[in-house]
N, C-alpha and C positions, 0 to 999 in steps of 0.2 A: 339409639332408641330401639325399644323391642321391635320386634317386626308386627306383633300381634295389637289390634285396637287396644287401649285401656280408657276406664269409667273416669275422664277427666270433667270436673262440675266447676262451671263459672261464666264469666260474663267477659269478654275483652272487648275495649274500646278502640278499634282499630283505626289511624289517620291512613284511610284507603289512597290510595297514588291514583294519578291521573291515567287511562287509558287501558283501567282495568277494570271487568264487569265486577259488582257485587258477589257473583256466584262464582265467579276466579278466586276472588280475595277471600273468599269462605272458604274453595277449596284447598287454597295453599295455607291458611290458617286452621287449618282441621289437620291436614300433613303434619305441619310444624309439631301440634301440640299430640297427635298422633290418636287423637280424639276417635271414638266410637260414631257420636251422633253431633252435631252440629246443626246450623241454622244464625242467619239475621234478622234484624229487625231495623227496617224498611231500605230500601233499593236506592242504590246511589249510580246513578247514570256512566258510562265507563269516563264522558267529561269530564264529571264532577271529582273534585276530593272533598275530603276531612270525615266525619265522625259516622263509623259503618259496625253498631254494636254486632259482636258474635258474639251465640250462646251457645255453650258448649256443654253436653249432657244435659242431666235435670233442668239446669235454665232454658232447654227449651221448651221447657212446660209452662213459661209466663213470656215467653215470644210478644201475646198479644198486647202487654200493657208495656213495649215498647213499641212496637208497629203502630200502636192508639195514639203516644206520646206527640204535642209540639214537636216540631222542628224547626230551628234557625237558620238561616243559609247566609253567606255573602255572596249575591249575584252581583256580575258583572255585565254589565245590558250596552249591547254598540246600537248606538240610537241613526235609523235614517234608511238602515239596508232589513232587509225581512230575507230569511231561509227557508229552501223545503223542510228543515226539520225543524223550525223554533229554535237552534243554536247553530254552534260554530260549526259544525262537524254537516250541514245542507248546503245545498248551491245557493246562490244569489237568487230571488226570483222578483223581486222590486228594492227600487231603490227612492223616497225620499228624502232628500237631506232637507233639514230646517233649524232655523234656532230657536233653543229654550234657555231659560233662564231659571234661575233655585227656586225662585218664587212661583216659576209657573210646574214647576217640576214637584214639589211640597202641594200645589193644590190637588195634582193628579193622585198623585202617592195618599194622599190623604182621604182622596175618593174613593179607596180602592179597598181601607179598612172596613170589617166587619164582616158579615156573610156574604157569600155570592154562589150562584152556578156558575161550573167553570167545563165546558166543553174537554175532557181528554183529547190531546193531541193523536193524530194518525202514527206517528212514529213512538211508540210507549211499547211497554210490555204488558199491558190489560189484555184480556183475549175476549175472541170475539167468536163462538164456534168451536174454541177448543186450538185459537192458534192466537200467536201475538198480533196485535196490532201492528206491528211495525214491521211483518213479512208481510201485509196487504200491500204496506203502505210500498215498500222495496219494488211490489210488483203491478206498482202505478195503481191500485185499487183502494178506491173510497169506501169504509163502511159506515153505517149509522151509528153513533154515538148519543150514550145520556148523559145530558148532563148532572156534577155533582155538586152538593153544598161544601163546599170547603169556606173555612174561615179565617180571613187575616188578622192575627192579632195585634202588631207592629208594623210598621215600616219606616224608615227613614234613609232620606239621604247622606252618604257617607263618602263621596266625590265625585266633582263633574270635570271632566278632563278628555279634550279632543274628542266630543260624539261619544266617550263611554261614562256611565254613570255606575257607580259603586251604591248599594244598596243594601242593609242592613234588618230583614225581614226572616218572622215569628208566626207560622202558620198549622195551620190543623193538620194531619195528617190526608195524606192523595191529593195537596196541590202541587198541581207544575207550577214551578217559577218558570218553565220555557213560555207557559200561557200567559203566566201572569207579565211576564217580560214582552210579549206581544200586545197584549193588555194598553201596556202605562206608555208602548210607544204610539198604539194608535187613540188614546185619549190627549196625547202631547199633537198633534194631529199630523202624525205621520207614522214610518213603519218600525219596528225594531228587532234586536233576537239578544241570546242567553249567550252570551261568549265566553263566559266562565261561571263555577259556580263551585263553594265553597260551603258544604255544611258545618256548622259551629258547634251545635246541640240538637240533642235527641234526650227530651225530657230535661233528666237535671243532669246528664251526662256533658261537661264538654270540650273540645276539642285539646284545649289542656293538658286532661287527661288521658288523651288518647296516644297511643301508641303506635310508632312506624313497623310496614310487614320489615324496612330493612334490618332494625333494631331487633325484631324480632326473629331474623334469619341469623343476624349476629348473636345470640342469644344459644338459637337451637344447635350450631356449629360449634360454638363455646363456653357456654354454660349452659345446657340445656336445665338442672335445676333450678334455675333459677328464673325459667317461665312461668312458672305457678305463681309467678309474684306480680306477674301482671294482671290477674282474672281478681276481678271483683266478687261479693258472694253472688251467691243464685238465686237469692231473693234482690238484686239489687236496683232490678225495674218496678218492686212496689215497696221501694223504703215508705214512699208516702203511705202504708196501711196503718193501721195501730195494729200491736199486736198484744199476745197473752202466753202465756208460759201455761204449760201444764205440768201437773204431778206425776211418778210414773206409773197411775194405773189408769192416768185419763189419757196420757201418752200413748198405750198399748192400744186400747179404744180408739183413739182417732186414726191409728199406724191401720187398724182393720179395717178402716172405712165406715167405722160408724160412729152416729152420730151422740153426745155425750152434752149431759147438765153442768152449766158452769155455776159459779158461786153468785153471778153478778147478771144483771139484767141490763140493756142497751137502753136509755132513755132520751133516743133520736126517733123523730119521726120516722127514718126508713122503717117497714120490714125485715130488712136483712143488713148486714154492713159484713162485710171484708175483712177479713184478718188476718197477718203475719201468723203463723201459729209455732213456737219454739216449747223446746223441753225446758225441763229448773236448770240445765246447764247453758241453755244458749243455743242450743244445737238446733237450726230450723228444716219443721218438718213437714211446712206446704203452706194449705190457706183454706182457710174455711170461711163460714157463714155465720153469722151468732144472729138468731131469731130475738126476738121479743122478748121472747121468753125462757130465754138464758139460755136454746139450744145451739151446739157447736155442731154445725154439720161439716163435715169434708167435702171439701172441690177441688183441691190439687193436691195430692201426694207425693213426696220426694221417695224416692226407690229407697226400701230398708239398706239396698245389698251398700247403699250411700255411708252407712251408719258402720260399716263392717271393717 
């Protein structure tokens, strides 16, 4: 590998290993590919594994419409004991054992769909002041917390075995399943925590798809060319846009940043709508705005030097 950064552009779907932060897993996947600029899209706890998109170069210019995206997770919930930190990795600090049964475990779970405010836990990475939550919390200090609307989309039971329950849940973007997993033990009327936890998707990304950092160490030692076959394009967190092809003199136009008349008019209520924005060959070169009135404004830019 050079020793110098190079302009690497794309999207990996990394199956992140247990007992390593989000911001490790980024920086040893930015080494690997020997990346300039990098970035994820959304924080996967060092407990958790499975699906931790990195975006590498231009793709992190649409970061946000991964970090906005669903998430699916399979938690793993030990019903009966409650932690200081909401999972496995806190001390013991109550214990109720009790029994449940599928049917009364289906009615909780079932409660639990739709909107809610959900209190951030004290052990997070939200800051408070300008520092994590979870170095207050390290040094036995409470701060005030607001609550936030997150949304359950799904949820379903997926096995009950000795006190752990497996669960199969589809949520907004900034829910804890550690809360949520505290949650559904004390609506069961007793205590619980997050004893494992397994993300599956992120948007339409999933875990399928993704890729081990081992596979990918085996890669860079041994065929380093053939990393580039693992990155998705850089438009790959908003395949859901429509998009439009331009000519190359409305090409040049939009590459300036300015805004330009298309042939056709948007006959949706919005204002404004979204768009994939590609040359007559394919070649994608950001995303704009299409008005009303058939204007194409620019909002994201792919770097020319990309084209070169």
């Amino acid at each position: 590998m050079n020793q110098f950064k190079v302009n690497v552009n794309g999207v990996l779907l990394l199956d992140k290993p247990k007992g390593l932060s989000s911001n490790k897993a980024l920086v040893k996947v930015k080494k690997i590919y020997n990346a300039k600029k990098a970035g994820h899209a959304g924080t996967l706890d060092p407990l958790a594994t499975g699906v931790l998109p990195i975006l590498l170069g231009e793709a992190t210019k649409f970061a946000m419409f991964g970090l906005n995206s669903d998430k699916r997770y399979l938690a793993y919930i030990a019903l009966g004991t409650k932690t200081s930190t909401g999972d496995s990795e806190g001390e013991i600090i109550d214990k109720k054992y009790f029994q449940v049964d599928v049917q009364q475990i289906n009615y909780v779970l079932e409660s639990v769909l739709g909107e809610q405010f959900q209190l951030p836990p004290m052990y997070s990475a939200l800051k408070y002041r300008g520092k994590p939550l979870y170095k207050y919390a390290r040094d036995g200090i409470e701060v005030s917390r607001k609550k936030r609307i997150v949304f359950i989309r799904s949820i379903r039971l997926i096995a009950l075995k000795n006190s752990v329950m497996t669960i199969d849940v589809t949520c907004s973007k900034g829910t804890y399943i550690r809360s949520l997993s505290e949650q559904i033990g004390e609506k069961l009327g007793g205590c619980a925590h997050l004893m494992d936890l397994r993300r599956t998707e992120v948007g339409a990304s999933t875990i399928e798809e993704s890729v081990s950092l081992e596979k990918l160490e085996t890669l860079f030692n041994n065929s380093p060319e053939n990393l580039k076959l693992e990155l998705r394009p850089v438009e790959f967190f908003i395949a859901n846009l429509p998009s439009v092809s331009l000519k190359e003199n409305e090409r040049k136009i939009f590459l300036h940043g300015q805004s330009l008349r298309l042939g056709f008019k948007e006959n949706k209520s919005e204002s404004k709508i979204s768009y994939r924005v590609y040359d007559d060959y394919g070649v994608f070169l950001g995303t704009g705005e299409l008005n009303l009135d058939g204007t194409l404004k620019p909002i994201r830019l792919i770097s020319q030097q990309t084209f070169n």
